[in-house]
VOBA-1610 file (N, C-alpha, C; in pm, whole numbers, padded with zeros to 5 digits, always signed):
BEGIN
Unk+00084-00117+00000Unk+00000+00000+00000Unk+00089+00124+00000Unk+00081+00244-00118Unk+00160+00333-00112Unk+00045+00479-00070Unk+00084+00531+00045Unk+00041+00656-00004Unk+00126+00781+00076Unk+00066+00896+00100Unk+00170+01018+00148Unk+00128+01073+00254Unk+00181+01130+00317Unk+00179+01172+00486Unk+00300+01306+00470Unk+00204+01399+00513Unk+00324+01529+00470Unk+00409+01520+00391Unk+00388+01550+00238Unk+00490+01516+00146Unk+00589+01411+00132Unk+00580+01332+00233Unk+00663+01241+00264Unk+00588+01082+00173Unk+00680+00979+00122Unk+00618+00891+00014Unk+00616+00805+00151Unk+00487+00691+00144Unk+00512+00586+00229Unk+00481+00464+00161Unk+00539+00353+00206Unk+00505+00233+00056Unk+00497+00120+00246Unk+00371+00083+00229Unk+00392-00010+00351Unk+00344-00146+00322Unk+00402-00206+00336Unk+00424-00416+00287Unk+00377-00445+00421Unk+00251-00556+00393Unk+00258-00622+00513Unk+00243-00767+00446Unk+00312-00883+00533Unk+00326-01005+00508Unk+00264-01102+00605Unk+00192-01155+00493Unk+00041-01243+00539Unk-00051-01188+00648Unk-00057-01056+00634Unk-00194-01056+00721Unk-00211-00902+00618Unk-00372-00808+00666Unk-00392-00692+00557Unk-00340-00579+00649Unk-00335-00504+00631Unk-00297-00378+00741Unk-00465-00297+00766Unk-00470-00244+00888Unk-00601-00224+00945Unk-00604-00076+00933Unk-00695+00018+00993Unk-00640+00141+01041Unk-00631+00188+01129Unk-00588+00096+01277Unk-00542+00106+01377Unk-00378+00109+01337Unk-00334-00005+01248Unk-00161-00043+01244Unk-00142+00099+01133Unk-00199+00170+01059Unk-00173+00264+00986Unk-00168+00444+01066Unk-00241+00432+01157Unk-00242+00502+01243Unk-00113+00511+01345Unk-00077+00391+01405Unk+00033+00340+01457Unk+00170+00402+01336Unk+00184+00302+01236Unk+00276+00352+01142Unk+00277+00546+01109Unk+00216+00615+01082Unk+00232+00750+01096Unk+00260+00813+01209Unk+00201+00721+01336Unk+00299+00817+01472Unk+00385+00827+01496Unk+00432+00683+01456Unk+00568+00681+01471Unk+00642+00757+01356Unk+00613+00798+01249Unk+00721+00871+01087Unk+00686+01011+01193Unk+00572+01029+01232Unk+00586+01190+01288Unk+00629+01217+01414Unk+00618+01101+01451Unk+00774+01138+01611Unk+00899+01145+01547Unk+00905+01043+01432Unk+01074+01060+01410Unk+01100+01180+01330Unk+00978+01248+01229Unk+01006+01374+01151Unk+01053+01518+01238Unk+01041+01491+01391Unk+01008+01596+01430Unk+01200+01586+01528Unk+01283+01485+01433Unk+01402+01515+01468Unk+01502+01487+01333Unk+01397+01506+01224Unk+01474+01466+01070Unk+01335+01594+00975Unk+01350+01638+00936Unk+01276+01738+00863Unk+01310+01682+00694Unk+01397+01660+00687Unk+01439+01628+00494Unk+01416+01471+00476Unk+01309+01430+00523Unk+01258+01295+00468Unk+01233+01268+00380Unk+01204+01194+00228Unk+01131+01208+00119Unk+01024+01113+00146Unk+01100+00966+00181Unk+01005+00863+00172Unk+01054+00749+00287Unk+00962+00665+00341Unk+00981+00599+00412Unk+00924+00477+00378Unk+00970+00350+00387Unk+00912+00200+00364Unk+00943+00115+00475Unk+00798+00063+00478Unk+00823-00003+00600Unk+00732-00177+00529Unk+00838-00263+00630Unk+00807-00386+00553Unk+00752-00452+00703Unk+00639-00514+00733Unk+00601-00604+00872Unk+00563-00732+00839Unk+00616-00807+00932Unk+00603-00930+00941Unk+00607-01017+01052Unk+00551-01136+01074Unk+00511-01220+01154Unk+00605-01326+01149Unk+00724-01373+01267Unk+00786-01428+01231Unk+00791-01561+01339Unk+00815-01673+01324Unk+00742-01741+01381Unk+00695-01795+01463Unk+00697-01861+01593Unk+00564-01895+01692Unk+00519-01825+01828Unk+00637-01783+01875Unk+00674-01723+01942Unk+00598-01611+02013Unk+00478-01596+01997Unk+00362-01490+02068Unk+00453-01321+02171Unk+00544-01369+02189Unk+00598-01265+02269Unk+00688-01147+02211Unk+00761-01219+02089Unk+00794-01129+02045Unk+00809-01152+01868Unk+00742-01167+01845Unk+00709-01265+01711Unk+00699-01103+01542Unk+00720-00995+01634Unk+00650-00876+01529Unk+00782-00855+01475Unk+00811-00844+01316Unk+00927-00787+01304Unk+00921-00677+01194Unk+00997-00542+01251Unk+00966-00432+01127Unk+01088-00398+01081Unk+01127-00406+00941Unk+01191-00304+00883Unk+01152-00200+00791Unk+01226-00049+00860Unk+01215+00060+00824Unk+01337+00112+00715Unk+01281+00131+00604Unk+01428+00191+00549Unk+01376+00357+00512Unk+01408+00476+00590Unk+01363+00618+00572Unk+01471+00659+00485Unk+01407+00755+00334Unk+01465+00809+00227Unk+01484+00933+00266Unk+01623+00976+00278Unk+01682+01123+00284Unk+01797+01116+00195Unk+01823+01315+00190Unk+01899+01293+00045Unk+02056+01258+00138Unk+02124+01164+00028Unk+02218+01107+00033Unk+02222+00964+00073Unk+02259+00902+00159Unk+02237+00794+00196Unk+02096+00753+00283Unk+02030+00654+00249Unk+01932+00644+00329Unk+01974+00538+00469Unk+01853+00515+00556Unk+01943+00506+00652Unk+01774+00422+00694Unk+01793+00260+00766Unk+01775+00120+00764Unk+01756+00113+00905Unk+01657+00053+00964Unk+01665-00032+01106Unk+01585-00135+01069Unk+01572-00249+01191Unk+01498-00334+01216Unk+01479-00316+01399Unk+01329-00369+01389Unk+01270-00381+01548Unk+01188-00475+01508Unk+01203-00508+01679Unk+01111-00652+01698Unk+00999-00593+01838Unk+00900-00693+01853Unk+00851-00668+01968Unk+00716-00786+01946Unk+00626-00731+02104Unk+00542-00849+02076Unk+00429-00749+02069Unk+00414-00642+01983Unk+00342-00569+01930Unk+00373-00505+01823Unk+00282-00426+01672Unk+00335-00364+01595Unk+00365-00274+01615Unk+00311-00177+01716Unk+00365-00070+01772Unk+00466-00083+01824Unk+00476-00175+01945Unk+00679-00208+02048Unk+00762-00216+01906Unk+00738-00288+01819Unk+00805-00290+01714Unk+00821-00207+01611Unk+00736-00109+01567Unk+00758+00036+01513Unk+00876+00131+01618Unk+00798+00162+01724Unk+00910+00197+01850Unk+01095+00164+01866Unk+01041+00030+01875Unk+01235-00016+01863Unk+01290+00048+01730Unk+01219-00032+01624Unk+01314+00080+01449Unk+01281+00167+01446Unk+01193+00304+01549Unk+01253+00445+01522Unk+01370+00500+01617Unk+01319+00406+01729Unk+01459+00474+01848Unk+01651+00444+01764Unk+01586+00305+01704Unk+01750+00293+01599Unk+01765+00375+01491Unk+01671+00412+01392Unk+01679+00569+01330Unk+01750+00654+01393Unk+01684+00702+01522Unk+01703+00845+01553Unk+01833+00863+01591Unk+01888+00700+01670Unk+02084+00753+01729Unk+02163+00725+01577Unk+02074+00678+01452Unk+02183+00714+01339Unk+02187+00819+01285Unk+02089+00981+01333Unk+02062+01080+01298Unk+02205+01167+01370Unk+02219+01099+01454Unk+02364+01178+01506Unk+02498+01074+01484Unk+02469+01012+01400Unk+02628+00891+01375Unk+02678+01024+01249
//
């Protein structure tokens, strides 16, 4: 599913299940907590997935956020899509000062 959130491109993959608009809601809080310490975003992709049996921490997200020059990649896990949005922006944000 691609669409835009403050000029910003978002392309969001979800694997084997549909995305709701609770988890889409979720996914934009988190791009606008992290915009509000990165301003030159273009686009952000986020890929979720269910990985396997494990109920506790079974959520896994990768984020890859488009800025000019190099773009810049996390992964988070959790036993929510949100704990797991959360973990790959807090790893974003300490590569905003690497």
């Amino acid at each position: 599913m691609e669409y835009t959130v403050d000029n910003i491109k978002i392309d969001l993959q979800t694997v084997g299940f549909s995305e709701t608009p609770e988890l889409l809601n979720q996914v934009e809080n988190e791009l606008r907590r992290v915009m509000r310490f990165r301003q030159d975003i273009v686009a952000a992709d986020f890929y979720l997935r269910e990985e396997g049996r494990n109920p506790t921490n079974n959520k896994t997200v990768r984020w890859r956020l488009g800025i000019p020059g190099n773009d810049l990649f996390a992964e988070g896990v959790g036993p929510s899509w949100a704990a797991g949005l959360r973990d790959a922006s807090d790893k974003l944000r300490r590569q905003f000062v690497d």
